[in-house]
FILUM-450897 format. One record per residue (C-alpha): x, y, z; residue in three letters; residue number from 1. Coordinates in steps of 0.5 Angstrom, whole numbers, plus 500, padded with zeros to 3 digits. Example, Ala and Ser with C-alpha at 12.3 -4.5 7.8 and 13.67 -1.06 7.14 Angstrom:
<recs>
+-----+-----+-----+------+------+
!   u !   v !   w ! resn ! resi !
+-----+-----+-----+------+------+
! 525 ! 491 ! 516 !  Ala !    1 !
! 527 ! 498 ! 514 !  Ser !    2 !
+-----+-----+-----+------+------+
</recs>
This chain:
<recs>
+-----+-----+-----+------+------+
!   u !   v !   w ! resn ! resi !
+-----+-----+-----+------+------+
! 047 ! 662 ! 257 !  Unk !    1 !
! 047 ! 660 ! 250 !  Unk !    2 !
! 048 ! 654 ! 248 !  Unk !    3 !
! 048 ! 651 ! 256 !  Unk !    4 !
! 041 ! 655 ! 257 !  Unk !    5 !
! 037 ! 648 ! 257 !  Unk !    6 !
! 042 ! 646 ! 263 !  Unk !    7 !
! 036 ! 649 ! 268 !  Unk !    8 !
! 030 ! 643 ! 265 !  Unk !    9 !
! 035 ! 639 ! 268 !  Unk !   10 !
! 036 ! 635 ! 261 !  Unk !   11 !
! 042 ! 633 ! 264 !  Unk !   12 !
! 047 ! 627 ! 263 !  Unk !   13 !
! 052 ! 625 ! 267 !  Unk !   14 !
! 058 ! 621 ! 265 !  Unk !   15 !
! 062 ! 617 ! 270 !  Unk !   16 !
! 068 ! 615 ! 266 !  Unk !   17 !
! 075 ! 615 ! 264 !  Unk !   18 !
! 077 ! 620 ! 259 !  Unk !   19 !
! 074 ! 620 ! 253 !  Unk !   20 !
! 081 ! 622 ! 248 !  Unk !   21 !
! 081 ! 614 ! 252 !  Unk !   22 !
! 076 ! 611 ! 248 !  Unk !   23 !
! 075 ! 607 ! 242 !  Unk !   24 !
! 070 ! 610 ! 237 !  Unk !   25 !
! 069 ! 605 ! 234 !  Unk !   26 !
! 067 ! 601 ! 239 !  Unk !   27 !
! 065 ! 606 ! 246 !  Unk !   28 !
! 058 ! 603 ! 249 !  Unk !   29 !
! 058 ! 610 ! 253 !  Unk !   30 !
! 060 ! 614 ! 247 !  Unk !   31 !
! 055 ! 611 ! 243 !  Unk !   32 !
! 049 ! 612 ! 250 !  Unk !   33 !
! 052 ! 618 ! 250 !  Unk !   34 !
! 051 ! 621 ! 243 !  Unk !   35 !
! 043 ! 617 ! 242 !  Unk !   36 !
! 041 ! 622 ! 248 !  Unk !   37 !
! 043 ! 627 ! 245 !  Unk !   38 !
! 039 ! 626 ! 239 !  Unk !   39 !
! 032 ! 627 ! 245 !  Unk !   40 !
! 037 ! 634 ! 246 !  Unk !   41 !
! 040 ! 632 ! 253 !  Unk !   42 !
! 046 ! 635 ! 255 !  Unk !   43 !
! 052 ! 631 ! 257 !  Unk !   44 !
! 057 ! 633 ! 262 !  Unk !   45 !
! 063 ! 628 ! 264 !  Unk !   46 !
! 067 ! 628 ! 269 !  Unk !   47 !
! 073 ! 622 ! 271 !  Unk !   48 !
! 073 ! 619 ! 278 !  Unk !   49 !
! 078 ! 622 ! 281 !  Unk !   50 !
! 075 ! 630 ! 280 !  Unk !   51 !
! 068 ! 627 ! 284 !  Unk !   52 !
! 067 ! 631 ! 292 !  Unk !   53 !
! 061 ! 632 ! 297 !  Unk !   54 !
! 062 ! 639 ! 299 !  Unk !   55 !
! 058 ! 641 ! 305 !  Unk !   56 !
! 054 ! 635 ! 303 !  Unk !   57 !
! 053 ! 637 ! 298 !  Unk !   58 !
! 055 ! 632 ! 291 !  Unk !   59 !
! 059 ! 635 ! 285 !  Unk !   60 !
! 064 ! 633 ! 280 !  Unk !   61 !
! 069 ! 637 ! 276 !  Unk !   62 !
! 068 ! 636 ! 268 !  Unk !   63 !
! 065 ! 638 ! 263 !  Unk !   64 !
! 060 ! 639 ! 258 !  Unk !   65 !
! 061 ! 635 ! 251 !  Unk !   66 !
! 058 ! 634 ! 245 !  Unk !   67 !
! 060 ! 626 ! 241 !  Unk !   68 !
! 059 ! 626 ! 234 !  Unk !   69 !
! 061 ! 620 ! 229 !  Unk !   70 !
! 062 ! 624 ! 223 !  Unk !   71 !
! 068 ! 628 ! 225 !  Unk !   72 !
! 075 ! 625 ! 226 !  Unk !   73 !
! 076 ! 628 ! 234 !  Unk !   74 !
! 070 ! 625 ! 236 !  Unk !   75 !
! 068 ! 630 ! 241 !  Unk !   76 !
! 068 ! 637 ! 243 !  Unk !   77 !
! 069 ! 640 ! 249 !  Unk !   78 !
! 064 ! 646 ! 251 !  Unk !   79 !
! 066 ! 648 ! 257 !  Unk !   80 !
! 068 ! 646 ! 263 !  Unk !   81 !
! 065 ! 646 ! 270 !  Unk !   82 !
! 065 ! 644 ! 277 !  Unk !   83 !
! 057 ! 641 ! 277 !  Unk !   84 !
! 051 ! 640 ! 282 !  Unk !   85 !
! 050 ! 633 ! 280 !  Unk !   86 !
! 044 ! 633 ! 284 !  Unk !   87 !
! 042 ! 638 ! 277 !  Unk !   88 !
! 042 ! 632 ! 272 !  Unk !   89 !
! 037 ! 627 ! 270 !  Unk !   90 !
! 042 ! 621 ! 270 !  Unk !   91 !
! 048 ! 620 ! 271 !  Unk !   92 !
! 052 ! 613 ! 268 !  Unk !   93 !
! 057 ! 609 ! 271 !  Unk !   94 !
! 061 ! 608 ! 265 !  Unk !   95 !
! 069 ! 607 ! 268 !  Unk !   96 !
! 072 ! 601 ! 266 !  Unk !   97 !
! 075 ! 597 ! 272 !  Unk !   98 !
! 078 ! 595 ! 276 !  Unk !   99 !
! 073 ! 595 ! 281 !  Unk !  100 !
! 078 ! 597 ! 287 !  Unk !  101 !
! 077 ! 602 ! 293 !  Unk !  102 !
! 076 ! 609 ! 288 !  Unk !  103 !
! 070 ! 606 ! 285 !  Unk !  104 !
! 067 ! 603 ! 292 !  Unk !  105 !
! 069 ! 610 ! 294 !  Unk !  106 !
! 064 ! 614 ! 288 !  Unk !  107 !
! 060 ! 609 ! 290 !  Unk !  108 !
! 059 ! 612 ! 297 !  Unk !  109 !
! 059 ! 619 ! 294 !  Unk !  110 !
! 053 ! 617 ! 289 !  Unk !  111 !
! 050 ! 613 ! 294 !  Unk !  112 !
! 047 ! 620 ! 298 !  Unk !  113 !
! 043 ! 623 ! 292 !  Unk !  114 !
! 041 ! 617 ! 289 !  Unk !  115 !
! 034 ! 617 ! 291 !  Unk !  116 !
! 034 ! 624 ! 288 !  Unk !  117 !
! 037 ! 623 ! 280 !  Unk !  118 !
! 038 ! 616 ! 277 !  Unk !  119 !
! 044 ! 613 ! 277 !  Unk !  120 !
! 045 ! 607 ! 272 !  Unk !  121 !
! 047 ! 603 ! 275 !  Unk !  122 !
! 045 ! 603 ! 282 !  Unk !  123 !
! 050 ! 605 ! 286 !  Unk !  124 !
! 049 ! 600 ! 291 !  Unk !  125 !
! 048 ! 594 ! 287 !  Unk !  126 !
! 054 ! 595 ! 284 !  Unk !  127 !
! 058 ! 596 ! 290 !  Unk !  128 !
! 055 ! 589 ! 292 !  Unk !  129 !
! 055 ! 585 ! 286 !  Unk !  130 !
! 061 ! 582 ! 284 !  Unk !  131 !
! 062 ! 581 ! 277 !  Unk !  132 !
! 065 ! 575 ! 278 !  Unk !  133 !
! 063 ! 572 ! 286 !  Unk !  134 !
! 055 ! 574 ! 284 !  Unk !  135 !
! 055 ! 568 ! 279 !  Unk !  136 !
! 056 ! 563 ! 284 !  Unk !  137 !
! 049 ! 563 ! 285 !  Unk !  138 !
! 048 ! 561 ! 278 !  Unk !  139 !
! 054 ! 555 ! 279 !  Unk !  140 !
! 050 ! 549 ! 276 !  Unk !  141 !
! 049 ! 553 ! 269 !  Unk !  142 !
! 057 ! 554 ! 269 !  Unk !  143 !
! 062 ! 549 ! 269 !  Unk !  144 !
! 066 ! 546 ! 275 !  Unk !  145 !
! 069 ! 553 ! 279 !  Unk !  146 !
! 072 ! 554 ! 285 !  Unk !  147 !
! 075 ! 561 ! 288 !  Unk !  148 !
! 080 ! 560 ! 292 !  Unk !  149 !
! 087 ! 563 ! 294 !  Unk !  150 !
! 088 ! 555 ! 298 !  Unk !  151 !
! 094 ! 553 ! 293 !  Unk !  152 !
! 092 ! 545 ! 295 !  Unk !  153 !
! 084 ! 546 ! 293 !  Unk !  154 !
! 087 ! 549 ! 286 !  Unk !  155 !
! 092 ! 544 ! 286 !  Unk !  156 !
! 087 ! 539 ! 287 !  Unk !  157 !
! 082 ! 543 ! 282 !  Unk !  158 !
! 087 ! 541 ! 277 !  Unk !  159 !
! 089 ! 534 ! 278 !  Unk !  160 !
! 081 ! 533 ! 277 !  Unk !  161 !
! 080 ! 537 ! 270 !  Unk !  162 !
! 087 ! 537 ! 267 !  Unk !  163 !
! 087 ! 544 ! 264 !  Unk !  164 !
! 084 ! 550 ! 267 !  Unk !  165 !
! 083 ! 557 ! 268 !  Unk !  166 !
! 085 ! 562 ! 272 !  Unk !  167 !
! 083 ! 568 ! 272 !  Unk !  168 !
! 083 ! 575 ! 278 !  Unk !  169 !
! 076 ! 575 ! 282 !  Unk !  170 !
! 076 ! 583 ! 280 !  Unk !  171 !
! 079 ! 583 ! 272 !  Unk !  172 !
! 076 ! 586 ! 267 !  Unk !  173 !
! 077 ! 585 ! 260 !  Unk !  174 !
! 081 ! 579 ! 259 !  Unk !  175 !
! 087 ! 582 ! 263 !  Unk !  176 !
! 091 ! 577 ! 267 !  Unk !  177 !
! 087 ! 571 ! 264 !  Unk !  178 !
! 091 ! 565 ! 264 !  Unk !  179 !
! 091 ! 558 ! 261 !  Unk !  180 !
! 094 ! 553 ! 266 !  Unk !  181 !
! 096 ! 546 ! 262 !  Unk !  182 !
! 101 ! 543 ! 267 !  Unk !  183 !
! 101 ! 544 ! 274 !  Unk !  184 !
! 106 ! 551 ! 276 !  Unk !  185 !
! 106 ! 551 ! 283 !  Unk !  186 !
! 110 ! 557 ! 283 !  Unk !  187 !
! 106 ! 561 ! 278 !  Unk !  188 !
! 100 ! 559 ! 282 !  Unk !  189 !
! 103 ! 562 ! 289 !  Unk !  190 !
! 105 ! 568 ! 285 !  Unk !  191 !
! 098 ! 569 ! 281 !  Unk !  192 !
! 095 ! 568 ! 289 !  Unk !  193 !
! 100 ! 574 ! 292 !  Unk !  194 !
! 099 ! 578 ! 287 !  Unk !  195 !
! 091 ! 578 ! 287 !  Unk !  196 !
! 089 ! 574 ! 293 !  Unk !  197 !
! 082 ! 570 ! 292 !  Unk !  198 !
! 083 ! 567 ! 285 !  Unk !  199 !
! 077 ! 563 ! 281 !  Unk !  200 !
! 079 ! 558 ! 278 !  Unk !  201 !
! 075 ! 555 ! 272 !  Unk !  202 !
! 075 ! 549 ! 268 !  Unk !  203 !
! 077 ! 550 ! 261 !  Unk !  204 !
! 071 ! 550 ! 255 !  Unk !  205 !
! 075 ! 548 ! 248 !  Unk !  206 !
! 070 ! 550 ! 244 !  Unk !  207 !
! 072 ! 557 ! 246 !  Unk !  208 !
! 076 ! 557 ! 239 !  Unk !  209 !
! 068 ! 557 ! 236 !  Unk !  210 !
! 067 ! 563 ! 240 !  Unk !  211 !
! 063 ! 566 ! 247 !  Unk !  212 !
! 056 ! 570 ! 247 !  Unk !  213 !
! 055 ! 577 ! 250 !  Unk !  214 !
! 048 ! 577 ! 252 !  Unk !  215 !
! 046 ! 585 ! 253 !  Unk !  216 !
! 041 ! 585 ! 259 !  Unk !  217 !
! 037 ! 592 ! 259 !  Unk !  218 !
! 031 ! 592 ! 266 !  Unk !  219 !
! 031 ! 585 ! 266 !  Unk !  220 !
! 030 ! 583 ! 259 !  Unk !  221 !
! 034 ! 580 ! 254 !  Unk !  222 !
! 035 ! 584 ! 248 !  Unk !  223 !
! 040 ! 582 ! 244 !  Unk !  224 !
! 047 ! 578 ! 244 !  Unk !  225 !
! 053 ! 577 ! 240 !  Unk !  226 !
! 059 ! 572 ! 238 !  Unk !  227 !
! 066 ! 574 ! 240 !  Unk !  228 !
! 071 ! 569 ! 236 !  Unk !  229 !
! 078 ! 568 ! 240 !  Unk !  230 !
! 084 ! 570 ! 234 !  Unk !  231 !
! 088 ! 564 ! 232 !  Unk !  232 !
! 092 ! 561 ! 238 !  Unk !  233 !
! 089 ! 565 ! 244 !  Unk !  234 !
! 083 ! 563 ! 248 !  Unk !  235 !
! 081 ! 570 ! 250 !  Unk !  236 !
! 075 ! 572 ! 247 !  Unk !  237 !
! 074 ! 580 ! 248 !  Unk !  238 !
! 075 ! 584 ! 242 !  Unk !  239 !
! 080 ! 588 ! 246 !  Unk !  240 !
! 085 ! 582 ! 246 !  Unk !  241 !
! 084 ! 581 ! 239 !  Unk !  242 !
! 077 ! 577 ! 238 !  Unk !  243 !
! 072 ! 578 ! 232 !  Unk !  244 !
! 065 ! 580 ! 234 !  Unk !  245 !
! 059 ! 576 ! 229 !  Unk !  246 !
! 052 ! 575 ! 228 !  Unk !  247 !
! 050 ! 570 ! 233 !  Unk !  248 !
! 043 ! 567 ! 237 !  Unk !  249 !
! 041 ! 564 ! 243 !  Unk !  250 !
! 040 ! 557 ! 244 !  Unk !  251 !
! 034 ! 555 ! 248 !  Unk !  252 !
! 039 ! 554 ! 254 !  Unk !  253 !
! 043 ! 560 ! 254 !  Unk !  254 !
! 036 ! 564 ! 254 !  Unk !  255 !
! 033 ! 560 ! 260 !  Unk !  256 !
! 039 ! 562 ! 263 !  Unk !  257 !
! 040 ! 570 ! 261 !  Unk !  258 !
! 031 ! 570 ! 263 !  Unk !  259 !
! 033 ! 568 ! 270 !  Unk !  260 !
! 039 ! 571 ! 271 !  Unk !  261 !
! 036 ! 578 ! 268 !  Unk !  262 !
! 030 ! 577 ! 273 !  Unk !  263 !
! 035 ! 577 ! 279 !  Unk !  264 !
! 038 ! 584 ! 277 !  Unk !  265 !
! 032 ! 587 ! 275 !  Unk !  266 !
! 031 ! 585 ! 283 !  Unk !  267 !
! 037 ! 587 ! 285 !  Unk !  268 !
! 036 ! 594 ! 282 !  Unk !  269 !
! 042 ! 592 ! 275 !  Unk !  270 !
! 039 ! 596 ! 269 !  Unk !  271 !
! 044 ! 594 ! 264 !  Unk !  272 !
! 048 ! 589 ! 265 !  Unk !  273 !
! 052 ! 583 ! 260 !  Unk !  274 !
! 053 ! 576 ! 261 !  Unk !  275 !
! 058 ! 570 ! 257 !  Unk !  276 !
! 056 ! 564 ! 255 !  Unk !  277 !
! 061 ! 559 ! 252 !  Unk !  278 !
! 059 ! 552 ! 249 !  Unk !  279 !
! 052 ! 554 ! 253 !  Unk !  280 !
! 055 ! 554 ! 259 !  Unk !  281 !
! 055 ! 561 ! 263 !  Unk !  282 !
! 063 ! 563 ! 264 !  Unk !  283 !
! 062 ! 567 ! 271 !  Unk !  284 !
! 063 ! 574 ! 269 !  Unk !  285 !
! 056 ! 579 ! 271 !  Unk !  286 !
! 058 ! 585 ! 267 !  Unk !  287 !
! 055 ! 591 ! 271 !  Unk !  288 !
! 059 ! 596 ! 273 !  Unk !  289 !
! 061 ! 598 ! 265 !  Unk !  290 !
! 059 ! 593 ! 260 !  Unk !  291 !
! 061 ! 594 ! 253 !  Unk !  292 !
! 058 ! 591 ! 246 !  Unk !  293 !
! 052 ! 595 ! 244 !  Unk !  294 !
! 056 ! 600 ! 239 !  Unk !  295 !
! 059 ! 593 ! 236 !  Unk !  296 !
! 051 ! 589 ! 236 !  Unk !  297 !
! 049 ! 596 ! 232 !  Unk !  298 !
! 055 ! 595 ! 227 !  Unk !  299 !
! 053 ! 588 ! 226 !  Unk !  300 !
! 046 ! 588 ! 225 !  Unk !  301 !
! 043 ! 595 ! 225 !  Unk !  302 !
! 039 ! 594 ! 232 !  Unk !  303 !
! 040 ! 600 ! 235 !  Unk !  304 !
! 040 ! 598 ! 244 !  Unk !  305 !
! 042 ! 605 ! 245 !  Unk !  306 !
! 035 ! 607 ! 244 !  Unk !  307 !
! 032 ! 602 ! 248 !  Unk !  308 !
! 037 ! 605 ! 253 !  Unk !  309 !
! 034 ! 611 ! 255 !  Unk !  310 !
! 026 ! 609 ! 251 !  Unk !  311 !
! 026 ! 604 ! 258 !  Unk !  312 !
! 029 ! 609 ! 262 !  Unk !  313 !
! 023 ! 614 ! 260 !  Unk !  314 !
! 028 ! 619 ! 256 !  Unk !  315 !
+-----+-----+-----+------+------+
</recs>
């Protein structure tokens, strides 16, 4: 057995997620989870989307075991590869980036089976349910004005009353395909619609130039928030498009918010989750199916949540 001979103790974690040769160590949320618990000498078994099965009822992944490690220029080494019963992990991590279309809801199926048998974060269930961008319609008082509509005369009409606004694909991820409407173009409208059906439009915060607040929501608490400033001339405030994280803390306001919108995720069975405020408004997106940002915290201020992670999840 060797190395793998912990692997009968169920000291397991799974990954579900891209390709780690895809991701950014400097800034990975599931590379940084993943090397925390390696540290309580758990092993980490990866596997993409696409290699997970039911077989004869039975749920497993091709993937394979791997160690992460900072210090080396290749920041993971693969040890072995293997076809997997997850039903031998202790976790499981839906750790995919989006989009959130018919694979995911797919997978989400297929955990749904043993989840009461291994602990999937996040629920599989919850996050088939929860839309990142439809859910915050319950919350539409603390953001400002939305609409989500494919009506090209209601986002005509949106715009005439608000003058700028922005448009953005109700199942997006990362600032992609995000768009700052400043004169009314009925035909880039239609085109944005045929492309992505339902859009949500929003009106246009400048003070987005000063930067968002990501808010990281760990078992229905608030435990930390960073500022994400837009690079000159753009308006999108993820680190992906280019903005610069810094140091940031709550207002009054924006912890009222993040308290009652963490106590609903916490009921709805969300374990980690980030939410965005600009200019104390909530801008609408409920970041639950991979949200990102805890390796950037622990480079700007030493809090360390991967630990919080699995300390709340009784590791």
């Amino acid at each position: 057995m060797g190395i793998f001979k912990h692997y009968m103790t169920n000291k397991i974690v799974a990954i579900q997620g891209d390709h780690p040769s895809k991701l950014n160590i400097n800034s990975d949320t599931s590379i940084f989870l993943a090397n925390e618990v390696q540290s309580k000498k758990y092993k980490i078994f990866y596997y993409e989307p696409k290699n997970l099965s039911i077989l004869n009822s039975t749920v497993v992944a091709k993937g394979f075991f791997v160690e992460f490690n900072y210090v080396k220029k290749k920041f993971f080494k693969i040890l072995k590869h293997q076809k997997l019963n997850l039903q031998n992990c202790k976790f499981i991590l839906i750790r995919q980036d989006p989009p959130f279309n018919l694979e995911y809801i797919s997978t989400t199926y297929i955990l749904d089976t043993i989840k009461d048998k291994v602990k999937i974060i996040n629920d599989p269930t919850s996050i088939r349910n929860i839309s990142e961008k439809f859910y915050s319609v319950k919350y539409q008082k603390y953001m400002p004005s939305t609409i989500f509509s494919q009506d090209i005369n209601e986002i005509k009409n949106f715009f005439k009353t608000h003058k700028k606004i922005i448009l953005k694909p109700t199942h997006g991820y990362g600032g992609n395909d995000i768009h700052l409407l400043k004169k009314l173009d009925l035909n880039f409208i239609k085109k944005f619609i045929n492309k992505h059906d339902h859009i949500m439009c929003q009106k246009f915060l400048p003070k987005i130039n000063k930067g968002d607040k990501r808010v990281f929501l760990i078992n229905g608490k608030i435990c930390g928030a960073i500022s994400r400033v837009p690079k000159q001339g753009s308006f999108l405030s993820n680190m992906s498009k280019g903005a610069t994280p810094i140091n940031t803390k709550l207002s009054n306001i924006e912890k009222k918010i993040s308290n009652i919108i963490a106590k609903d995720l916490k009921n709805e069975k969300i374990f980690f989750a980030g939410i965005d405020f600009i200019d104390q408004k909530l801008n609408g997106d409920i970041n639950v199916t991979s949200p990102t940002g805890l390796k950037t915290l622990y480079d700007l201020s030493g809090i360390n949540l991967a630990k919080l992670f699995w300390e709340e999840l009784k590791t």
